[in-house]
N, C-alpha and C positions, 0 to 999 in steps of 0.2 A: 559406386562401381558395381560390375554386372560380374566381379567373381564368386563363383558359388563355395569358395572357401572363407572358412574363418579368421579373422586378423589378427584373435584376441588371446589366441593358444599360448596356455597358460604349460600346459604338460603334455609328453611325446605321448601317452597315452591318457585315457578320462580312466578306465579301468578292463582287470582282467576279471574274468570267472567263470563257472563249469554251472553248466545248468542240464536239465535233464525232463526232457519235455511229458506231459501229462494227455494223451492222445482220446482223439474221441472215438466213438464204437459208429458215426454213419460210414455208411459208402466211403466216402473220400478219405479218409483217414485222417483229417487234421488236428491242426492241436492248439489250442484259446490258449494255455496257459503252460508255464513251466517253472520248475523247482529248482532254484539256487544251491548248489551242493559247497561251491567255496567263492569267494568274492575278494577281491583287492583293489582300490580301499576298500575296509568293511565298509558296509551302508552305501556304496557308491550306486548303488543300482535300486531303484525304488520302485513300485510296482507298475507304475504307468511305461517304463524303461523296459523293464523284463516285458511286459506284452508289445510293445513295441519291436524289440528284437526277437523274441519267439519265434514272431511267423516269418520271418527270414532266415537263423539258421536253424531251424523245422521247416523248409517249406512244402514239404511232404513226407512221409515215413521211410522216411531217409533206411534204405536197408543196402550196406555192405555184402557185393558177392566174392568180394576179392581180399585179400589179406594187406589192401594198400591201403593205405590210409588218404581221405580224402580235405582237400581247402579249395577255400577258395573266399571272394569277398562279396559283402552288397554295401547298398545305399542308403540312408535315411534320408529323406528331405525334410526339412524344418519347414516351422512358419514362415521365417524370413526367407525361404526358397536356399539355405544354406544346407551344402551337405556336410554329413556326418558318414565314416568308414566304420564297417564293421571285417573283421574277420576271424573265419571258422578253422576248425578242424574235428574232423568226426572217425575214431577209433575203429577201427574194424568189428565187428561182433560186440559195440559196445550203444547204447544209446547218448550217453554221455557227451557234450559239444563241448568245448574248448570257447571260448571268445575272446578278443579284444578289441576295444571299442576305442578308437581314437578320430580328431578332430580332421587330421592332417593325412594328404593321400597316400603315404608314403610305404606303397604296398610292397618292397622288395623287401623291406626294412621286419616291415611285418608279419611276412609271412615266413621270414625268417626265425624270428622271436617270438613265433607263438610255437612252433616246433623246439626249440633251445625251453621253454617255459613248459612242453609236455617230457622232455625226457629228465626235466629239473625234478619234478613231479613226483617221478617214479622212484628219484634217489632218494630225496628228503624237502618235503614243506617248508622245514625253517629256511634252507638256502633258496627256496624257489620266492619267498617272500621278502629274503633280504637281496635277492636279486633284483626284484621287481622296485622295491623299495629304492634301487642307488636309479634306476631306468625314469621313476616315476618324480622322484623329487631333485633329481638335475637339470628341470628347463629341457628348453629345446638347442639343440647344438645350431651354431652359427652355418648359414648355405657354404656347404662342401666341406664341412669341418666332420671330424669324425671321434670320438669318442669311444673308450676303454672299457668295457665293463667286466670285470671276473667275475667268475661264480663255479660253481665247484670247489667248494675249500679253497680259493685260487688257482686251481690250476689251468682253468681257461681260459679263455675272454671271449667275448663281442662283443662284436666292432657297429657300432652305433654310426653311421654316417648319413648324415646329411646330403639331399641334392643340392647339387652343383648349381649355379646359374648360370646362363647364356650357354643351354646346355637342352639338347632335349632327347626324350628314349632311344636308347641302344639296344640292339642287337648283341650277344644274349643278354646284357646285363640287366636290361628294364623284364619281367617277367610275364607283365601283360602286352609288348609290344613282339617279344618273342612267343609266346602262345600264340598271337595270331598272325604270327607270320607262317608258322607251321600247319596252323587248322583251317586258315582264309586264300582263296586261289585268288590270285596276281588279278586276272580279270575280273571277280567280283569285290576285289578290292578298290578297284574304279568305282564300280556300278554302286556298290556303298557309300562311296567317298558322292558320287552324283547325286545320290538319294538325300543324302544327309545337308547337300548344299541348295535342296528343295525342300528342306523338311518334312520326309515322309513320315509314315509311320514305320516305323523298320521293325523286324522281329528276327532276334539270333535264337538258334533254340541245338539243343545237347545233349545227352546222356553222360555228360561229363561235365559236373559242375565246376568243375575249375576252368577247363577252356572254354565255357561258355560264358562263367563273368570277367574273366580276360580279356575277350573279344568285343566285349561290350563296353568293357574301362578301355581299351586300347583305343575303340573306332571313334568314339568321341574325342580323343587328340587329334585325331587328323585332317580336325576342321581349326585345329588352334593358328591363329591368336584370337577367334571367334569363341564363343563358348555355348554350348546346345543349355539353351532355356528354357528345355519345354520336359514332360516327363522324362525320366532317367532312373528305370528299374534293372540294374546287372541282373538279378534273378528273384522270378517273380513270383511270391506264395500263391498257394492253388486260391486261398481266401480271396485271394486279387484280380481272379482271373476275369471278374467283367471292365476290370483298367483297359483291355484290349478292346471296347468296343471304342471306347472314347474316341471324339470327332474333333481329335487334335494332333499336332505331331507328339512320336515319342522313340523311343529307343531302350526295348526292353529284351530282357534275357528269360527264355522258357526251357526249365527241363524238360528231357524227355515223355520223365512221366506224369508231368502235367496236361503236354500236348495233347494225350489223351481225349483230355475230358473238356477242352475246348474245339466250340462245334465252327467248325471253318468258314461254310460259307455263310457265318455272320460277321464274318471278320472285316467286309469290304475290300475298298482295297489299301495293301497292304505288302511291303516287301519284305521275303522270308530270307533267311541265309541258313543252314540246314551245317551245325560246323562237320560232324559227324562226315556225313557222304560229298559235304563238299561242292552241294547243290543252291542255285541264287534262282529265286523264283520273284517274277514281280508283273505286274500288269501294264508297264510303260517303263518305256527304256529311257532314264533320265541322260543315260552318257551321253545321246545323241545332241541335247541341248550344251553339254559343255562344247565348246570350243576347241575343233576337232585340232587344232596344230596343239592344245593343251594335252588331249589327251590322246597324240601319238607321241609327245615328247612323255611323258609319264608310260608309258607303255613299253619302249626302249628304257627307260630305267628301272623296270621291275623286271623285266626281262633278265637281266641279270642275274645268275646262279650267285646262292652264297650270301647275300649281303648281309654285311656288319655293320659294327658301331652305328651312326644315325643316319646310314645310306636311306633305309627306308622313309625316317621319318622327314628327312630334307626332300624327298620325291616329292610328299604331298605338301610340304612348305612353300616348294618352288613356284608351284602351280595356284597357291593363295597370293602368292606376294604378285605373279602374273597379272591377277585377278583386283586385287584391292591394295596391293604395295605403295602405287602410286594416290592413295585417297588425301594425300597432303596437298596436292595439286590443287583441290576444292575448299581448302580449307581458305578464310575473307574473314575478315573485320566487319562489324556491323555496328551503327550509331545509333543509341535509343537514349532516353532520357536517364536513364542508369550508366551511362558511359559506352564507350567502345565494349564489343561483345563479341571475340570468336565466334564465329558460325561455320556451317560447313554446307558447300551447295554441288545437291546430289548431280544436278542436269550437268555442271561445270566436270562433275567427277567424268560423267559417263563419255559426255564429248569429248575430253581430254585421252579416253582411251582409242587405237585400233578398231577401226571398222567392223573387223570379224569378231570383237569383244561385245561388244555395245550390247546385243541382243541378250542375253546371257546375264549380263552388269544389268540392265533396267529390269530383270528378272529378283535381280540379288536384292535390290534397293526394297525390294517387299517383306525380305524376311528378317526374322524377329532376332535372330543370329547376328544378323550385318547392323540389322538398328542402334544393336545395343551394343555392338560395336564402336561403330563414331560418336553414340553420345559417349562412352568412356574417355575415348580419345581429348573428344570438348572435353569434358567437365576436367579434365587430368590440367588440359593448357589454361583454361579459366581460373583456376584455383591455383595458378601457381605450379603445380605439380609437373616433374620431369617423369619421366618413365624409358628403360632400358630392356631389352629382350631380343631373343634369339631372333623375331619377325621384323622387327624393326636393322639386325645387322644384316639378315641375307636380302632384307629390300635393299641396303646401299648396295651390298656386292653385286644384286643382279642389273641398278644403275649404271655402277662403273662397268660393267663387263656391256651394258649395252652403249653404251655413251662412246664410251672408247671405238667400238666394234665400226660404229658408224661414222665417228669423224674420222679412225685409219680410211675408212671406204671412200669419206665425203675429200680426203686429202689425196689420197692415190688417184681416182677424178678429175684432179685438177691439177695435177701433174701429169695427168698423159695428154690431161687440152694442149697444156706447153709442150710436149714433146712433138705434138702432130706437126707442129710448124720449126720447130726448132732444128738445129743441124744435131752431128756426131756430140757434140761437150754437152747442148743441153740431154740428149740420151744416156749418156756419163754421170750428169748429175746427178738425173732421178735414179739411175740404178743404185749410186752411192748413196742416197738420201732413202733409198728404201730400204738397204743393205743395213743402215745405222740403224733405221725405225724397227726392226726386226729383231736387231741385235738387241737396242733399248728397251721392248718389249717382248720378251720371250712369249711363247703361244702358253705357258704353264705357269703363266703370271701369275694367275689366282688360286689361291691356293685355299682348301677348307680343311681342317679337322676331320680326321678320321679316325677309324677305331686301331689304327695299328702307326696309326702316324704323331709325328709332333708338330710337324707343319701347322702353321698358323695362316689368317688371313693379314696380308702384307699392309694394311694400314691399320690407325686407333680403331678400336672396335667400340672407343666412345665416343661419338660424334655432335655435334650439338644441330640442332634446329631449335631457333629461336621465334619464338611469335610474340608479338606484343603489340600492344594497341600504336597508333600511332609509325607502323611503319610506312617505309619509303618505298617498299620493294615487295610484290604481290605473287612475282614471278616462279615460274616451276624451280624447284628445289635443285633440281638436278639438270637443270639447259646446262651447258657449257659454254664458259669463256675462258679466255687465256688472261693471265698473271701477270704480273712483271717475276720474273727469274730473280736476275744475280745485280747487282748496282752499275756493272761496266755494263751491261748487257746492250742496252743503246748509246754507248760512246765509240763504238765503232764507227772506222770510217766506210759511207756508203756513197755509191756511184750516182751523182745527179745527172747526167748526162742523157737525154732520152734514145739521142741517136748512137748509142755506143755501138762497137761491134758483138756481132754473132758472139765469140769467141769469150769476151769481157763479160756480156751479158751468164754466160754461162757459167766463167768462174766464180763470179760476185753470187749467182745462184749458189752455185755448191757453200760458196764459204761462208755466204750468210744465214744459210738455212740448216746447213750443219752446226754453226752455233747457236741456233734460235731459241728460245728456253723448250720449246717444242719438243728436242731432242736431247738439250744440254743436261746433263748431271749435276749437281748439286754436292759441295766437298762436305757437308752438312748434315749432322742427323738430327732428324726432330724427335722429340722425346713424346711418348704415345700420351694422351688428352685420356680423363676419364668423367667426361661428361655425360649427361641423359643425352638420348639423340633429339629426345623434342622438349623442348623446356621454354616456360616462357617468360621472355627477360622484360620486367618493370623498370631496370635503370636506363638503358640506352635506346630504348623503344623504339627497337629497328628489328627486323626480321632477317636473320642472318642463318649463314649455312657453315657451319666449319667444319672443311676437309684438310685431313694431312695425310695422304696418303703415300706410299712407298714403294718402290720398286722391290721384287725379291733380293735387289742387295742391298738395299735400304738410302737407296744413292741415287733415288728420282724422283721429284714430286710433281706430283700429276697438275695437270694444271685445270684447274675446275674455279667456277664460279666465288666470289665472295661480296659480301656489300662493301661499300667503299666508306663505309659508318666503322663499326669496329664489331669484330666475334666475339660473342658473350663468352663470359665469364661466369659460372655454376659455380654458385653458394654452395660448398660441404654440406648445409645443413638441411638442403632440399630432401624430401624422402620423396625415394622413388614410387612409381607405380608400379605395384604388386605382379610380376609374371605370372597368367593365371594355371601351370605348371609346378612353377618354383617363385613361392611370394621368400617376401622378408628383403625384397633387396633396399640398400639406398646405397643412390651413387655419388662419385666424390668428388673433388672439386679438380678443374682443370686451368691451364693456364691462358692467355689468350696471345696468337702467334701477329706478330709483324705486319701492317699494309703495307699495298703498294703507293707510289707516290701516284699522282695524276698525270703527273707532266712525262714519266716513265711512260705508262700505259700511251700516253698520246704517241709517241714518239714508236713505241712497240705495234700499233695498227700502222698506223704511216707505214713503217717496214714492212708488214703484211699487205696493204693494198698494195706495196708496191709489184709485189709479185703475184697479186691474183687469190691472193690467201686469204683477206679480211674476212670470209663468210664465218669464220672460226670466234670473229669477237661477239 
């Protein structure tokens, strides 16, 4: 898997300690080495370690003109391309650094607990040690569980919480996604968002290091559920500073007073973001390449004064799932002498999308971002592996909202064909038959989670896609056909007579299409499935889609696609695919809902062709 996080996190932090850096006498001022003054665990930090973090929180002579105290985070990259979180805080008038170095991104958490850890300090050592001590040897808490910790004689606590899954940055609560909500302007948040889906070189640069590596931790989510592979410096030691020539992409953070002392026009080219004044400088305008209805529909959504809870981060989600939502479409079977073999086929992806996509999509299929994309994808369905996430639910919800949008349009069509010729009843009918569809489907169907809301999206939010070798059915995910409803549903009696009257023809209209499952409710509620959405199923080796979806009163179910084999069934014991935001998930088992018969179904089109409907099956 292509996440750049750890799986094997043993503890919420690796270690805290106070070091105090040893500066050199050239020009630049920098600093090779620094002096450990306290450490927790002892010995946790060994000399390769200390020079390693040095020159990140030293990454220049750090001088305090304000009596504020400054944080903020950086990055280590490992051999295996895994990162590692550090984070700082640096005393007013003191040379003195604060750190804490852990595996896990969890910077709200941290930057919380490294201020509770300096004013611990200040009281008494022993309780700062047996506070760290209950933080350090309790594991890490279960996604969205939260944890107690006192300190102060008891008379405090913090609160240790874990991220949420099927969950992504808020407005203010995540602190790198609010930093750059306030330092990054609406329009250059496009033009980053464009750059970053070309793999530029990008450069954020500050005289405030906290909203400078916020900005830089923030702008790399907003290409998730992809993840930037290529360098990745929140802020960059002066020692570092020929990393900028490099003839690769990257995404790095420059203090101000390093800018300095890098000479520009060796820079090539290169896009700047200036957070300070607020300025985007670049040599080619990449937004022009995205796809202009993308990026007016994201333009009207940042537009918006104020936004909260994950308003932001769903803007730049929408516009992904747009873009790559439908890559299931591509996903085929393939026969080598090792057996059937998942594959995925890019030309099928790109033709399957929108005309005014296409250009843009055979753009994407080159970058190292999208690559490693679908092989995770593969390798997750190969192996067995389901996987569950936030990218994976708002592609269903932006299915059904388009799916629906276009059989309402593809259905009213063909009911004003029949009206052209028809008398006064059939006029009657389609008004009643619109009047019901209306009713059935309020326009505030879909509902999403917000930050002041409790509103939920109105079906399971775990759904299954099944792939396995050996199916029967290759077809898009999400075409739509009609169901069988209820069990009387076709023991109605229906008018064989071709030459009926005007008047008969019109009634039998209204009163059969008024109970059609099309519009009928269902006395029934289904109990919500907590399945992966893509999982691949070895026992019934069929490729299945299972939807249960629900009206906001929980009293209609949609009528969508299914194989006529059977809807898998998810083994509890599958573990999930790590959300590369929020890992640790696995999902649970679900139950598998009722087919329809055949002879129903046969009997349910007949009724539709009769009236001019079948385009629907």
């Amino acid at each position: 898997m292509s996440t750049r996080l750890r799986q094997d996190v043993k503890s919420v932090f690796e270690f805290w300690c106070e070091i105090v850096p040893q500066w050199n006498n050239n020009v630049e001022k920098t600093s090779n080495c620094a002096r450990i003054i306290e450490c927790y665990p002892e010995a946790a930090v060994d000399e390769k370690v200390l020079n390693d973090i040095t020159q990140f929180v030293f990454p220049y002579q750090i001088k305090s003109t304000s009596n504020q105290v400054q944080t903020y985070s950086f990055v280590l990259t490992n051999a295996d391309s895994k990162w590692s979180f550090g984070f700082c805080r640096h005393e007013p008038n003191s040379e003195v650094a604060t750190v804490i170095f852990s595996y896990l991104p969890w910077h709200d958490v941290f930057l919380k607990l490294i201020n509770v850890c300096a004013d611990l300090k200040k009281e008494s050592g022993a309780e700062l040690r047996k506070f760290l001590r209950s933080i350090h040897t309790n594991g890490i808490p279960e996604p969205g569980a939260a944890v107690n910790i006192p300190y102060g004689r008891g008379s405090t606590v913090f609160q240790l919480r874990a991220p949420t899954l099927f969950s992504l940055p808020s407005i203010p609560e995540n602190h790198n996604m609010n930093m750059y909500y306030n330092f990054v302007h609406p329009e250059s948040m496009i033009e980053i968002f464009a750059a970053m889906l070309t793999e530029r070189r990008i450069i954020f640069m500050s005289r405030q290091l906290d909203a400078l590596t916020s900005c830089v931790q923030a702008a790399k989510d907003f290409i998730y559920p992809m993840i930037w592979q290529h360098l990745f410096i929140p802020i960059l030691p002066l020692k570092m500073k020929d990393f900028l020539m490099a003839p690769m992409p990257y995404l790095i953070g420059i203090p101000e007073a390093i800018w300095k002392y890098i000479r520009q026009d060796e820079l090539g080219e290169v896009v700047i973001y200036n957070c300070d004044t607020k300025v985007f400088e670049a040599t080619y305008n990449d937004t022009k390449s995205l796809p202009h209805e993308l990026v007016s529909g994201l333009k009207k959504k940042l537009e918006k004064k104020n936004l909260r809870g994950d308003d932001l981060s769903k803007a730049f989600l929408g516009v992904i799932v747009q873009l790559i939502g439908s890559y299931r479409d591509a996903v085929k079977f393939s026969q080598s002498a090792q057996g059937r073999k998942i594959i995925w086929d890019a030309e099928a992806f790109v033709e399957s999308r929108p005309m005014a996509l296409r250009p843009f999509l055979r753009k994407m299929l080159q970058l190292q971002i999208f690559q490693q994309f679908i092989e995770d994808k593969l390798e997750a369905l190969n192996t067995g592996l389901g996987y569950s996430d936030e990218f994976e639910l708002e592609t269903l919800r932006y299915a059904e909202k388009s799916t629906k949008a276009q059989q309402y349009k593809d259905f009213l069509k063909n009911m004003k064909d029949k009206v052209k010729g028809g008398g006064k009843g059939v006029k009657n009918a389609y008004q009643n038959i619109k009047t019901k569809y209306q009713m059935t489907y309020p326009s505030n169907f879909y509902h999403h989670k917000t930050h002041n809301s409790t509103e939920s999206v109105d079906f399971s939010p775990y759904e299954t896609l099944s792939l396995s070798p050996g199916s029967r059915s290759h077809s898009n995910a999400f075409s739509p056909s009609l169901t069988r409803s209820d069990s009387d549903y076709c023991n109605r009696n229906k008018t064989t007579n071709s030459s009926s009257s005007a008047s008969s023809s019109d009634m039998n209209l209204l009163q059969e299409l008024q109970d059609h499952a099309f519009f009928k409710a269902t006395g029934s509620r289904r109990e919500s499935s907590s399945t992966d959405l893509l999982h691949l199923n070895d026992d019934d080796q069929t490729t299945v889609v299972s939807r249960n979806h629900r009206s906001a009163n929980n009293d209609l179910d949609f009528l969508l696609s299914t194989d006529d084999r059977s809807v898998a069934e998810t083994s509890s014991s599958v573990s999930g695919f790590a959300n590369p935001l929020y890992p640790y998930f696995i999902p649970k088992s679900s139950d598998s809902p009722q087919q329809a018969s055949p002879s129903h179904t046969t009997e349910e089109l007949e009724l539709l062709r009769q009236y001019g409907l079948d385009k629907f099956s």
